[in-house]
PASEBA-1860 file (N, C-alpha, C; in nm, 3 decimals):
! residues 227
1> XXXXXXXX> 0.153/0.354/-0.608/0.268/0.355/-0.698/0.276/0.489/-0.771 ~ 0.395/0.514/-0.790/0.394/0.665/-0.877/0.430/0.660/-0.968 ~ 0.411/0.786/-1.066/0.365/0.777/-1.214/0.531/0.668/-1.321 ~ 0.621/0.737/-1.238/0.749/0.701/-1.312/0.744/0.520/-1.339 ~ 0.725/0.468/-1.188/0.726/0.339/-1.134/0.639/0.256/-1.248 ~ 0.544/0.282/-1.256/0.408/0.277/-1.347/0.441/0.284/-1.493 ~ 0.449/0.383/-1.561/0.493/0.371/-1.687/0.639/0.294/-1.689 ~ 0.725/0.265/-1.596/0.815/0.202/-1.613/0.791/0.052/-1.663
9> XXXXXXXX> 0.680/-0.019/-1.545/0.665/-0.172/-1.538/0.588/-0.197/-1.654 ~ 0.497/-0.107/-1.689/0.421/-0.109/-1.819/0.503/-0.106/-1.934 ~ 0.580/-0.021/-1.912/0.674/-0.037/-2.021/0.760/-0.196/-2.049 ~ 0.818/-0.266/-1.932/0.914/-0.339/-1.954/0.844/-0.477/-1.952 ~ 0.651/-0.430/-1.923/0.602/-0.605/-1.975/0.551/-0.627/-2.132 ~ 0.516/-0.467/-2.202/0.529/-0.475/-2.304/0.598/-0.513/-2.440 ~ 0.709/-0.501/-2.328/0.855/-0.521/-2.439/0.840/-0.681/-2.413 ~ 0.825/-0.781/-2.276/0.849/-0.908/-2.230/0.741/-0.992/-2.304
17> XXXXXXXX> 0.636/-0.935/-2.313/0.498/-1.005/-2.342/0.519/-0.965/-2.520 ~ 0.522/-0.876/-2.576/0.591/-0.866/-2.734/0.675/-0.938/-2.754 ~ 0.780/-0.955/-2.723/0.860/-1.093/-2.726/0.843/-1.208/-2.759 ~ 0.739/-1.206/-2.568/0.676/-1.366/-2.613/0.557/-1.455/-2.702 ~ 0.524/-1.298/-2.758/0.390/-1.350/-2.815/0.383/-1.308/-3.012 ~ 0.534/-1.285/-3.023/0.570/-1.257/-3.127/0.551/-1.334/-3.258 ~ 0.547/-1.463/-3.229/0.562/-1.560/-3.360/0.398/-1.559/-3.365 ~ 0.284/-1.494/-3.279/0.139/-1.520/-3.285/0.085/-1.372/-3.390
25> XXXXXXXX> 0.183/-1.285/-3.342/0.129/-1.189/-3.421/0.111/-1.060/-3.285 ~ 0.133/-1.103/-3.163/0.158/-1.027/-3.035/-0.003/-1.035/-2.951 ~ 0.034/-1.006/-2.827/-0.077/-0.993/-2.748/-0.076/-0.872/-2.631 ~ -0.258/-0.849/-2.676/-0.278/-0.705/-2.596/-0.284/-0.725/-2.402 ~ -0.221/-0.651/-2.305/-0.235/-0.633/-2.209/-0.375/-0.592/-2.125 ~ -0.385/-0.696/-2.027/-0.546/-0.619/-1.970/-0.461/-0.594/-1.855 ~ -0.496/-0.436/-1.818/-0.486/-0.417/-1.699/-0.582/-0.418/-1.611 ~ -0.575/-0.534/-1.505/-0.629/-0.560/-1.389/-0.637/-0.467/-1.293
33> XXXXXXXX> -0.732/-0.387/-1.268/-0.718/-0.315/-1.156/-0.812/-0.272/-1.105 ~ -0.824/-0.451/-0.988/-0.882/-0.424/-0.868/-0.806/-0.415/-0.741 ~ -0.897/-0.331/-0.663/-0.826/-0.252/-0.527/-0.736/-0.122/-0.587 ~ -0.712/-0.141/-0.677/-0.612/0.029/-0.740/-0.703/0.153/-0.768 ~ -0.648/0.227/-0.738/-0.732/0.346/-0.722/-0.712/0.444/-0.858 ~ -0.862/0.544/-0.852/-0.872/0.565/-1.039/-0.781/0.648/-1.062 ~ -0.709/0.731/-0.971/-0.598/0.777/-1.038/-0.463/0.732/-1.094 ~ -0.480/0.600/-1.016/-0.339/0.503/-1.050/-0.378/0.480/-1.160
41> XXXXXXXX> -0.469/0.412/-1.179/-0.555/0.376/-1.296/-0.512/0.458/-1.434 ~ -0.554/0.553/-1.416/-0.576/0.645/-1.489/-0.453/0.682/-1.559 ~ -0.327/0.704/-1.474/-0.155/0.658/-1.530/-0.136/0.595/-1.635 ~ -0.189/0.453/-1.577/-0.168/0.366/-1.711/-0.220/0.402/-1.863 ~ -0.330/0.470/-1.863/-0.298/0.523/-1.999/-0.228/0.617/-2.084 ~ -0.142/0.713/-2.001/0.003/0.696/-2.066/0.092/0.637/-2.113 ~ 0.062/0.501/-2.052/0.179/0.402/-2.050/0.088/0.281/-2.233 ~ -0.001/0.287/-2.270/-0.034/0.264/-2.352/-0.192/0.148/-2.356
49> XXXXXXXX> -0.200/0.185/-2.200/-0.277/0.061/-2.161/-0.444/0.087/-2.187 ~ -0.506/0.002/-2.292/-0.612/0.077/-2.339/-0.772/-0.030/-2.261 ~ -0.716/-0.150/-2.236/-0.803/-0.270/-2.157/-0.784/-0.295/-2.041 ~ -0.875/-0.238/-1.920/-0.903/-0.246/-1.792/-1.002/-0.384/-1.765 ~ -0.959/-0.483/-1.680/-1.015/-0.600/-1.577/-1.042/-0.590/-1.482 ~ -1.200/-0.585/-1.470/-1.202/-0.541/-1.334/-1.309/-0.648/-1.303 ~ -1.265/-0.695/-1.138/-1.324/-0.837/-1.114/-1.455/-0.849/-1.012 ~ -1.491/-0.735/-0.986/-1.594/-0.682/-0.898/-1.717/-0.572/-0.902
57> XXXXXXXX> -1.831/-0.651/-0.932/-1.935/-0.523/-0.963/-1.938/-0.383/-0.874 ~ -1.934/-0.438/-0.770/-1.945/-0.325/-0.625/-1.800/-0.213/-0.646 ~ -1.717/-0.319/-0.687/-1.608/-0.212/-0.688/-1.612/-0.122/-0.790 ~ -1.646/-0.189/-0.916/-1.631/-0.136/-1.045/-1.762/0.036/-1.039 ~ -1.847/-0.012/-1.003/-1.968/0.079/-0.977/-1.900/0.214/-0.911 ~ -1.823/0.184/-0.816/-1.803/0.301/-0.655/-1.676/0.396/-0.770 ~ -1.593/0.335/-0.860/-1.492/0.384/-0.909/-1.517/0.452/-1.059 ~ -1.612/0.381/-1.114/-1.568/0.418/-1.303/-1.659/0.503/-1.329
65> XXXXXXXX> -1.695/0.587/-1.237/-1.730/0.777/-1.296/-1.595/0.896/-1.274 ~ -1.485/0.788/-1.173/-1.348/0.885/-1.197/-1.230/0.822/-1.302 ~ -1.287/0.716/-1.369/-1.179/0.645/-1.451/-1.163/0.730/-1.607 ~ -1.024/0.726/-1.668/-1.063/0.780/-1.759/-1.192/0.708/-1.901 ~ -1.299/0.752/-1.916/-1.413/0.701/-2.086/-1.331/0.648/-2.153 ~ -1.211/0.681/-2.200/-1.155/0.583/-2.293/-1.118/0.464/-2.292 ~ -1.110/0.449/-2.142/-1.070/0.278/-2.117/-1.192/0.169/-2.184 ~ -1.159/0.049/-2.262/-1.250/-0.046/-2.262/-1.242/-0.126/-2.082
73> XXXXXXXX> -1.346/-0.170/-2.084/-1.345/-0.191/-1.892/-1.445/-0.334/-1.939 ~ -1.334/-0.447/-1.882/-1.383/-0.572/-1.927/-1.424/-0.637/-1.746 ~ -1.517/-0.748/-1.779/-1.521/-0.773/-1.639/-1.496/-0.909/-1.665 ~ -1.372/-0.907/-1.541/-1.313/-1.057/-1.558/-1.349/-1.136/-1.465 ~ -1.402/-1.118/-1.359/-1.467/-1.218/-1.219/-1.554/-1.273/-1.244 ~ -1.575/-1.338/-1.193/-1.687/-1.483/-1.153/-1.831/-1.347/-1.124 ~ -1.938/-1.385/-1.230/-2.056/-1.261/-1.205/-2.173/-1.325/-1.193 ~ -2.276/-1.296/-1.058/-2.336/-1.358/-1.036/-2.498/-1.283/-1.134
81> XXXXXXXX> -2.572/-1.364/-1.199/-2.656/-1.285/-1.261/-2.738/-1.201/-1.174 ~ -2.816/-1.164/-1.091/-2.835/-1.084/-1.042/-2.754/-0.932/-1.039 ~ -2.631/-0.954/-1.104/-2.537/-0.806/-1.085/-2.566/-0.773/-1.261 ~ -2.616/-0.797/-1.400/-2.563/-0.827/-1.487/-2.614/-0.695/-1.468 ~ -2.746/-0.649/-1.433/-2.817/-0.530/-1.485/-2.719/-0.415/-1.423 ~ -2.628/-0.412/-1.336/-2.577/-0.276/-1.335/-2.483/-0.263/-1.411 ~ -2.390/-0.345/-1.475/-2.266/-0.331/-1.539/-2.320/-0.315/-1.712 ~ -2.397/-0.389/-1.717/-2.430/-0.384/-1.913/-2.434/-0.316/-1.980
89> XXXXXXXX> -2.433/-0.184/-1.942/-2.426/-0.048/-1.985/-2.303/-0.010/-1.991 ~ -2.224/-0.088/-1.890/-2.066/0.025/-1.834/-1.953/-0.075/-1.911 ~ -2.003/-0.167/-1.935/-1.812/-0.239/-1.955/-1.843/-0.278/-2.114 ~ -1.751/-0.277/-2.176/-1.706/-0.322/-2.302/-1.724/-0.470/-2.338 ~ -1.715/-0.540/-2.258/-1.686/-0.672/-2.273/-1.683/-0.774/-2.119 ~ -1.778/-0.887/-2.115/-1.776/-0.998/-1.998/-1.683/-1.126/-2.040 ~ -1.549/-1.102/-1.973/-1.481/-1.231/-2.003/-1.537/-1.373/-1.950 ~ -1.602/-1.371/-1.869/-1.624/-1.473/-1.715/-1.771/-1.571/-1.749
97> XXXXXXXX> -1.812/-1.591/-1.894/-1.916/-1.634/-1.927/-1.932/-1.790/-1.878 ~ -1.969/-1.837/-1.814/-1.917/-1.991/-1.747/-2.089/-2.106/-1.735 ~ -2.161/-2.024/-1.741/-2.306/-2.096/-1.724/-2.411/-2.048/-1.822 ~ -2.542/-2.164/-1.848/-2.608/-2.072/-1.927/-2.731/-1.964/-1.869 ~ -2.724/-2.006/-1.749/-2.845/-1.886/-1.685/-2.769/-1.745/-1.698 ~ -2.642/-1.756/-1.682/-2.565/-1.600/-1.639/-2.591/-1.566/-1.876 ~ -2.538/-1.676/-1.932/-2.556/-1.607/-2.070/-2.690/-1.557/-2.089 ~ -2.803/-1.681/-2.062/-2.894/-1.613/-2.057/-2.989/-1.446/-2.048
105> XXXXXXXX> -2.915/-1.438/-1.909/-2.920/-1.328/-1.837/-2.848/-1.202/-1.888 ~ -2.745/-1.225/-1.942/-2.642/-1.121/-2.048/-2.749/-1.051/-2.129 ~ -2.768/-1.212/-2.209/-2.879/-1.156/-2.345/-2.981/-1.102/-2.319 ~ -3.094/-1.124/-2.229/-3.189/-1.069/-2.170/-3.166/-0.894/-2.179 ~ -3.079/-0.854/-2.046/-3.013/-0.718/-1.987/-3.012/-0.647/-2.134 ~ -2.893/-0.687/-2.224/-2.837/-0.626/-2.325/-2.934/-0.611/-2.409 ~ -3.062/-0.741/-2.471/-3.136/-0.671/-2.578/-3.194/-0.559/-2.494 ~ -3.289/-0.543/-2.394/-3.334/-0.461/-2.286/-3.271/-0.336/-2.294
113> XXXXXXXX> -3.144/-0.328/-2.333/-3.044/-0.209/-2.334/-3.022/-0.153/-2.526 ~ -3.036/-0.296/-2.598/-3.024/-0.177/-2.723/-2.920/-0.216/-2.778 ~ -2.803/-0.330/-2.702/-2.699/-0.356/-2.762/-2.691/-0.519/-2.743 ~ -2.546/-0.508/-2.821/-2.501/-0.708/-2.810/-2.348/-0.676/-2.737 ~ -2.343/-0.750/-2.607/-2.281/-0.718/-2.559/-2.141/-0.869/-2.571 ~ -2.032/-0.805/-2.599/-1.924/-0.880/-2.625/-1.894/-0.993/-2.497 ~ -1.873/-1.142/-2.523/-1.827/-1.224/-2.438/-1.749/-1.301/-2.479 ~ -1.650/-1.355/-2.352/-1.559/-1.480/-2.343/-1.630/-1.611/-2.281
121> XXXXXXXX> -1.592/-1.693/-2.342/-1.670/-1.823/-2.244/-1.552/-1.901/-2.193 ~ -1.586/-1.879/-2.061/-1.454/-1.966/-1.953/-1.422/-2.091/-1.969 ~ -1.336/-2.110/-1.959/-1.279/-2.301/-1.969/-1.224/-2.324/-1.875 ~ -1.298/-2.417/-1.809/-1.218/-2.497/-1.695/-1.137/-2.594/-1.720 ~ -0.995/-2.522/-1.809/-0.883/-2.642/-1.872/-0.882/-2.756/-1.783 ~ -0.852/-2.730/-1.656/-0.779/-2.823/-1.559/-0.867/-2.867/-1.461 ~ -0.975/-2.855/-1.491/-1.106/-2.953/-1.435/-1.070/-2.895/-1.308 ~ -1.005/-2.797/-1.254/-1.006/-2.736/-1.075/-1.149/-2.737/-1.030
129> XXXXXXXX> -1.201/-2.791/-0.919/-1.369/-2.782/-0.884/-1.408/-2.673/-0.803 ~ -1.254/-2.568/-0.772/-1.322/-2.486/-0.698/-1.307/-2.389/-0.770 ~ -1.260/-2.365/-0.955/-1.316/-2.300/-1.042/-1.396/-2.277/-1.117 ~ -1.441/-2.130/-1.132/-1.549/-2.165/-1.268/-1.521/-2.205/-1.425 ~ -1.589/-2.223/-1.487/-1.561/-2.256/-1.617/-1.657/-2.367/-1.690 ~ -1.647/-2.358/-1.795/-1.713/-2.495/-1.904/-1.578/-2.603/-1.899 ~ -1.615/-2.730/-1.913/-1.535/-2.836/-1.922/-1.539/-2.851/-2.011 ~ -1.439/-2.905/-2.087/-1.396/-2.903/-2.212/-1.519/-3.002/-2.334
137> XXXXXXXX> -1.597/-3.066/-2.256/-1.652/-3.154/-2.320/-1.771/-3.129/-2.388 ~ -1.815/-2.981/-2.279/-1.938/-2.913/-2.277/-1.949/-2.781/-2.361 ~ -1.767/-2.764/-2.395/-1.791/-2.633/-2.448/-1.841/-2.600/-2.587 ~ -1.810/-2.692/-2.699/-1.894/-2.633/-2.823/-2.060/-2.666/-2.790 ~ -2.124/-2.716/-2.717/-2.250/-2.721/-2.734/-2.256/-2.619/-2.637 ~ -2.214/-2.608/-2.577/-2.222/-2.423/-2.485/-2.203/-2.334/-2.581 ~ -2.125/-2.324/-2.677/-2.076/-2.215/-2.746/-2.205/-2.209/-2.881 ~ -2.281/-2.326/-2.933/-2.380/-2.312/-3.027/-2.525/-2.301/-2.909
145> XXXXXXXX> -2.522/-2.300/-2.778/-2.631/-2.250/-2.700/-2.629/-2.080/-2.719 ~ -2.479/-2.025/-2.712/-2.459/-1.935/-2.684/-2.495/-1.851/-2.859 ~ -2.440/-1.862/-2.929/-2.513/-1.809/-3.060/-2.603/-1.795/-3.049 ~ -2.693/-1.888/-3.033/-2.841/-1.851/-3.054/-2.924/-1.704/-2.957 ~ -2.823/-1.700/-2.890/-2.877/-1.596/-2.827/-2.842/-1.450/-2.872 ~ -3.007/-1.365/-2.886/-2.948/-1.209/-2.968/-2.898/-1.137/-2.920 ~ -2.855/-1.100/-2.798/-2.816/-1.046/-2.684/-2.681/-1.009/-2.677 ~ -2.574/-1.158/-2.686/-2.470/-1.176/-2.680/-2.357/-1.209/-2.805
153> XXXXXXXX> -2.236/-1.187/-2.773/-2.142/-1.220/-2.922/-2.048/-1.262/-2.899 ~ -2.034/-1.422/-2.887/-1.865/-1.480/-2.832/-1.800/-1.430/-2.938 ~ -1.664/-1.393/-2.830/-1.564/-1.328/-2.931/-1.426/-1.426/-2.941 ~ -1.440/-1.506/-2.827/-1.333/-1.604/-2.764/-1.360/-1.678/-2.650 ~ -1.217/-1.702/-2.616/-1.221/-1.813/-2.501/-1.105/-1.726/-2.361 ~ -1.208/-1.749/-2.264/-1.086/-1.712/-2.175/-1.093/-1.850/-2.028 ~ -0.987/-1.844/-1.990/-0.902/-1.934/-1.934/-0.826/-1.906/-1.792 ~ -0.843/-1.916/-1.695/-0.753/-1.935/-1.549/-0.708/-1.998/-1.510
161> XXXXXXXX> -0.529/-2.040/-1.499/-0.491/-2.166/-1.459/-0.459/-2.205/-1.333 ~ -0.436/-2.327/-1.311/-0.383/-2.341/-1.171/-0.245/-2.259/-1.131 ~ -0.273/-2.271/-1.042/-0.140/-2.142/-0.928/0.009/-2.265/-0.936 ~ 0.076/-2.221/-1.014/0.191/-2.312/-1.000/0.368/-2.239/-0.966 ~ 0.414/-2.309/-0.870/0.512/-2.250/-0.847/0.620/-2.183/-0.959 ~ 0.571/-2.310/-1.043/0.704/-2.317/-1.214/0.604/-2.272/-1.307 ~ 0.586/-2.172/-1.346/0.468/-2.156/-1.471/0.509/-2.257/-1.592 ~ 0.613/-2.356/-1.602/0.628/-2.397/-1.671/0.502/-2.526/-1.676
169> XXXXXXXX> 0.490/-2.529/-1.553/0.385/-2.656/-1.519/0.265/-2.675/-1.569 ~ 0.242/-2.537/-1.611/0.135/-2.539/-1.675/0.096/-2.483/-1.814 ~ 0.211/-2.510/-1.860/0.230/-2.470/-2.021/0.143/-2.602/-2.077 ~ 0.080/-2.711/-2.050/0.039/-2.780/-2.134/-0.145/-2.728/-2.146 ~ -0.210/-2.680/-2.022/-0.311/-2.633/-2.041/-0.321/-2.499/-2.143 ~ -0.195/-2.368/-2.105/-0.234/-2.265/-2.231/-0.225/-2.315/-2.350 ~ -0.135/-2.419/-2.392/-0.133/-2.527/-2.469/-0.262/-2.594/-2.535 ~ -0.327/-2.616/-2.445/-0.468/-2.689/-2.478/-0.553/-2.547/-2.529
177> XXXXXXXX> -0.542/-2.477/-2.453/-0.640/-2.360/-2.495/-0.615/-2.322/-2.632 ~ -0.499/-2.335/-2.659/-0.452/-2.253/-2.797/-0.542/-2.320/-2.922 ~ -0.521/-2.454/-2.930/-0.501/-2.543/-2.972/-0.723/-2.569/-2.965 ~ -0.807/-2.528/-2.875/-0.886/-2.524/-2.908/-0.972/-2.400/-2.977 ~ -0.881/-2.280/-2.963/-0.900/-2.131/-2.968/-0.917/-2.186/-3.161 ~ -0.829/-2.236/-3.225/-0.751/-2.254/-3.321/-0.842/-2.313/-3.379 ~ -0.875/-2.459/-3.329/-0.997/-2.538/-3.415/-1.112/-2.454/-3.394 ~ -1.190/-2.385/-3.308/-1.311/-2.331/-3.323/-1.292/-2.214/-3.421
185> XXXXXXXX> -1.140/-2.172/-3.443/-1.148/-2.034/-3.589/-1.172/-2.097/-3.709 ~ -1.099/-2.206/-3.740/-1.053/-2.290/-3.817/-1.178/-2.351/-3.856 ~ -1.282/-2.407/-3.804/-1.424/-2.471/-3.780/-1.484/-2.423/-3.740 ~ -1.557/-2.324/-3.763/-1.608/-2.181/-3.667/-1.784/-2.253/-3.649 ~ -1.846/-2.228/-3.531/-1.961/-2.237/-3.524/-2.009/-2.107/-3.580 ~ -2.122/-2.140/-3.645/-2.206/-1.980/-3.687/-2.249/-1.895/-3.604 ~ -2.228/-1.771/-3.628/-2.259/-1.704/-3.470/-2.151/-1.728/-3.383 ~ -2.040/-1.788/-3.372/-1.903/-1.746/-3.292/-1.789/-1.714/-3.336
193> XXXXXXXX> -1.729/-1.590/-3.281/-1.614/-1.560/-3.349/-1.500/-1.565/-3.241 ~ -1.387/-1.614/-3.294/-1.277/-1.664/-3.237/-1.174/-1.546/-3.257 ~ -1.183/-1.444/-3.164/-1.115/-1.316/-3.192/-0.992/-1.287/-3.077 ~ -1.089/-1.336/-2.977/-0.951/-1.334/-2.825/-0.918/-1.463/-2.733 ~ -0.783/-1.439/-2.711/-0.805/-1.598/-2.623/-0.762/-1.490/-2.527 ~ -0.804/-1.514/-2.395/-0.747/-1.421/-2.278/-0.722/-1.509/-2.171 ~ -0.574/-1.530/-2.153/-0.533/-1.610/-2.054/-0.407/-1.597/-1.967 ~ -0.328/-1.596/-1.901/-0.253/-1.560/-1.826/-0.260/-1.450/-1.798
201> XXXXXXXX> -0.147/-1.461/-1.633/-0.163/-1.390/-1.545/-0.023/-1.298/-1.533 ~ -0.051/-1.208/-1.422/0.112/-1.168/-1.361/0.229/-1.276/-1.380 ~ 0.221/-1.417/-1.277/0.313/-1.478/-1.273/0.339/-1.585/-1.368 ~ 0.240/-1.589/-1.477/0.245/-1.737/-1.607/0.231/-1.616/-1.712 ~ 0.228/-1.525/-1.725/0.152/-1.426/-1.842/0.330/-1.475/-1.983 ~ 0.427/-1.447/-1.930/0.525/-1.516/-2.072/0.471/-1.601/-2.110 ~ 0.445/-1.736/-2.054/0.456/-1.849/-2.088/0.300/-1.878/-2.185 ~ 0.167/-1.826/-2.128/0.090/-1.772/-2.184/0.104/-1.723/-2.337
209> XXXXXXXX> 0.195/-1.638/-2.336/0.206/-1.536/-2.509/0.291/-1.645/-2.525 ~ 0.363/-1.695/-2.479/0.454/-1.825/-2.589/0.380/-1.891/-2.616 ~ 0.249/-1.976/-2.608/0.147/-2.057/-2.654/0.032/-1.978/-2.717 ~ 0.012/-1.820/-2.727/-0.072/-1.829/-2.813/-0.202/-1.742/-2.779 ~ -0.168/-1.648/-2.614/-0.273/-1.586/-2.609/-0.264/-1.490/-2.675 ~ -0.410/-1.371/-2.678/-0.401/-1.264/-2.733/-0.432/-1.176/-2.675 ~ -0.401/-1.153/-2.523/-0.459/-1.106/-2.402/-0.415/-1.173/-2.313 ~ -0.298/-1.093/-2.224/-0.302/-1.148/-2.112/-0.345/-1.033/-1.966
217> XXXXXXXX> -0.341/-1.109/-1.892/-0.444/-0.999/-1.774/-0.324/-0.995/-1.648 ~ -0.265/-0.843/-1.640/-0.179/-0.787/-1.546/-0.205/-0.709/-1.450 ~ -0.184/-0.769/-1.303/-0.236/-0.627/-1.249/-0.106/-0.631/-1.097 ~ -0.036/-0.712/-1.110/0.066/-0.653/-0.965/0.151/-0.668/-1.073 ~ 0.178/-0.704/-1.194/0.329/-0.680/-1.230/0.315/-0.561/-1.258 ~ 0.150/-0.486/-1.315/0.223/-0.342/-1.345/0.175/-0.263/-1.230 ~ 0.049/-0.273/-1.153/0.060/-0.201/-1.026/0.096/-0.212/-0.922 ~ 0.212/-0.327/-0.894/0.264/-0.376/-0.781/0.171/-0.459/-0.709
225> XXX> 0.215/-0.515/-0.586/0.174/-0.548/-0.464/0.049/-0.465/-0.427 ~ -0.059/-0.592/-0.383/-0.223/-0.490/-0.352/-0.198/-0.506/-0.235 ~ -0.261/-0.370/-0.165/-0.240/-0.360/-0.013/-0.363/-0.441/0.068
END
């Protein structure tokens, strides 16, 4: 994609996603960009884009010595602990927190490293079995497992929904998320802070900021079609 194209779409989801996420107080854009290459990449921060998602250790590794340092570079994929030790150093923030061996394993890496490294803990709103996530039933005693650990610092909740033709279909799960994002600020466990909800996508990301995220994660509306 070229530079014009790029700051264009960036431009016109900013204005769409401000809109929709207006009565919350607005929500920040992650740009997704896996398979995009670091100079495309690198565009987008003209365009104002300061949070990179990137869903692959192998990929993330081969690319982010040509990305621009200023990006925060969050990792949003499913991470198997065995990978934690190469990234803990490099990314800002692990959205994809879903088990406690992988938190475990966070905290481990990170004291080892010197820091507390920022996390999301996944929710499997819609009980999908071939997603990851905490079930809703499991998550505050996941989330007071997760305090206790020195390593790590929930900052929020992040969320993947089912693939629906009508994103309307699934306005009752960002719905649910909001709505638990809300009681855990509201009722805060000690040791968790309720700072980001990160949920929608390219094709639900409105409907998303109309319920309440504060982060949604874009990567073909603003870098097009992946080859």
């Amino acid at each position: 994609m070229n530079r014009e194209d790029l700051l264009s779409n960036i431009r016109l989801w900013q204005q769409r996603v401000g809109e929709a996420s207006a009565r919350w107080g607005g929500a920040e854009i992650c740009g997704v960009s896996k398979t995009i290459d670091p100079e495309t990449i690198n565009l987008a921060w003209e365009g104002g884009i300061r949070t990179l998602g990137e869903n692959r250790v192998q990929e993330l590794l081969g690319k982010i010595d040509r990305l621009n340092p200023d990006f925060r570079i969050h990792l949003i994929g499913q991470l198997q602990t065995n990978k934690v030790k190469y990234i803990i150093d490099k990314v800002a923030m692990i959205q994809s927190v879903d088990r406690e061996a992988l938190a475990l394993e966070i905290s481990r890496r990170a004291e080892a490293a010197g820091v507390r490294m920022p996390v999301l803990v996944q929710v499997n709103i819609a009980r999908e079995p071939q997603k990851a996530g905490i079930d809703e039933e499991l998550l505050v005693p996941f989330l007071r497992a997760c305090a206790e650990l020195p390593g790590i610092e929930v900052q929020g909740l992040m969320a993947i929904m089912p693939i629906a033709d009508d994103p309307e279909d699934v306005r009752p799960y960002f719905r649910r998320m909001r709505t638990w994002f809300d009681r855990l600020r509201d009722d805060p466990i000690p040791g968790v802070a309720m700072r980001t909800l990160s949920m929608g996508m390219s094709d639900d990301c409105l409907v998303a900021a109309e319920e309440g995220a504060t982060m949604v994660r874009l990567g073909r509306a603003l870098f097009g079609a992946r080859s």
